[in-house]
C-alpha positions as CSV (number, residue, x, y, z in Angstrom):
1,X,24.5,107.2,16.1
2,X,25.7,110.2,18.2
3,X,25.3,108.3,21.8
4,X,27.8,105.8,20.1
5,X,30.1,108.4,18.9
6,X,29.6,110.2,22.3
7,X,30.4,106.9,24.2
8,X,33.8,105.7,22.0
9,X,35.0,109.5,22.4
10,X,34.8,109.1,26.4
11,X,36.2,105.4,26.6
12,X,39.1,107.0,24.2
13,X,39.3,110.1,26.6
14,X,39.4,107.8,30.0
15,X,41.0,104.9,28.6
16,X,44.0,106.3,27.6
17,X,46.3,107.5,30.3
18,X,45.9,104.6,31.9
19,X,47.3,102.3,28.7
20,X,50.0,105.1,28.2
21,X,51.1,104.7,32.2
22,X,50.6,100.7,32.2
23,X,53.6,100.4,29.8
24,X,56.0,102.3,31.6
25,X,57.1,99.3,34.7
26,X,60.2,101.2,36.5
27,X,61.7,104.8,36.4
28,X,66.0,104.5,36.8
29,X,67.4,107.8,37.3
30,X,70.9,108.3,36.9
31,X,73.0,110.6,38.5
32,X,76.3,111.7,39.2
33,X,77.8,108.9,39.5
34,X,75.2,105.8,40.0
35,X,71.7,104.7,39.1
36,X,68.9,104.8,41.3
37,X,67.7,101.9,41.8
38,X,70.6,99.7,40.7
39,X,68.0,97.3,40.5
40,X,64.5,97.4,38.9
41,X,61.8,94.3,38.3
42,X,58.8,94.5,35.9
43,X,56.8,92.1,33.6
44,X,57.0,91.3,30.1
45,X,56.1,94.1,27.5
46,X,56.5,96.9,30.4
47,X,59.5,99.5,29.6
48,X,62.4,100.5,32.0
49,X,62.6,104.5,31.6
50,X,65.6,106.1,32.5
51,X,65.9,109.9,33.2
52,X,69.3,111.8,33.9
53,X,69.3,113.4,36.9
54,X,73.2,114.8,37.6
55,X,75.1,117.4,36.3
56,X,77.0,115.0,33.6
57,X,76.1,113.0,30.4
58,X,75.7,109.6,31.1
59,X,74.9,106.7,29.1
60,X,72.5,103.5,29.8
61,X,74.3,100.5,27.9
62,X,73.3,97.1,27.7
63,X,73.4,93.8,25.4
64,X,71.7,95.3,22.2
65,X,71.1,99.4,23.1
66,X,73.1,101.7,24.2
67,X,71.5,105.5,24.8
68,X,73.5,109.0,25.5
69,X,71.5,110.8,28.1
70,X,72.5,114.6,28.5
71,X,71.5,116.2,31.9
72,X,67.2,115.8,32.1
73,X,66.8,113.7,28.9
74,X,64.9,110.7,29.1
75,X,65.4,107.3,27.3
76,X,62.6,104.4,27.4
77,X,63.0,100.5,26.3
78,X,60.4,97.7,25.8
79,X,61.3,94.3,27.5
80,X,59.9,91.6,25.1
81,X,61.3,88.6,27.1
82,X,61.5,87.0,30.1
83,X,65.4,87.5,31.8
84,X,68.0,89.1,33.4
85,X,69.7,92.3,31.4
86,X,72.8,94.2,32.8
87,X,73.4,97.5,31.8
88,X,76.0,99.9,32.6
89,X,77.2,103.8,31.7
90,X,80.1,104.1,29.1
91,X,80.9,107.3,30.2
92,X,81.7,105.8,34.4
93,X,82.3,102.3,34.4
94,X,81.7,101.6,38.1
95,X,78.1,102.8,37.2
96,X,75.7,99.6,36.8
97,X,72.4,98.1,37.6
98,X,70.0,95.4,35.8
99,X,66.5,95.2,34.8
100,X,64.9,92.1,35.9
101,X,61.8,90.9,33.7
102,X,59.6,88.1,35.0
């Protein structure tokens, strides 16, 4: 009984930075006054996690979320579907990019 409890501890141990880490599919930072990349592709069920890198609050805004990042905050979203979705900041409108999910 202790070998099995010994064996599930270390497959929870090992196993789980690499499920945590699998989910995340592309990092957007945004700074003062774009997003890099403008442009990110990942699969279905990854997230898109964007981290604010400038001096200024910026927003990530698309068709159903729209998240207020102040300077170093970070904002994740899941991508359930297959598709092309266009976000933009509120805050500077020539700021844009889109997540591509395949």
């Amino acid at each position: 009984m202790r070998r099995i409890l010994v064996l599930f501890v270390a497959c929870l141990v090992l196993g789980a930075p690499a499920v945590a880490n699998a989910a995340v599919g592309a990092t957007v930072k945004a700074k003062d006054n774009f997003f890099q990349p403008k442009r990110v592709v990942i699969s279905v069920g990854e997230k898109v996690k964007w981290v604010n890198r400038g001096n200024n609050d910026h927003t990530t805004s698309g068709d159903g979320w729209s998240e207020r990042l102040n300077p170093d905050e970070v904002f994740r979203r899941r991508f359930n579907a297959m598709g092309t979705f266009r976000y933009k900041c509120r805050i500077h409108d020539d700021m844009r990019g889109k997540v591509i999910v395949q």
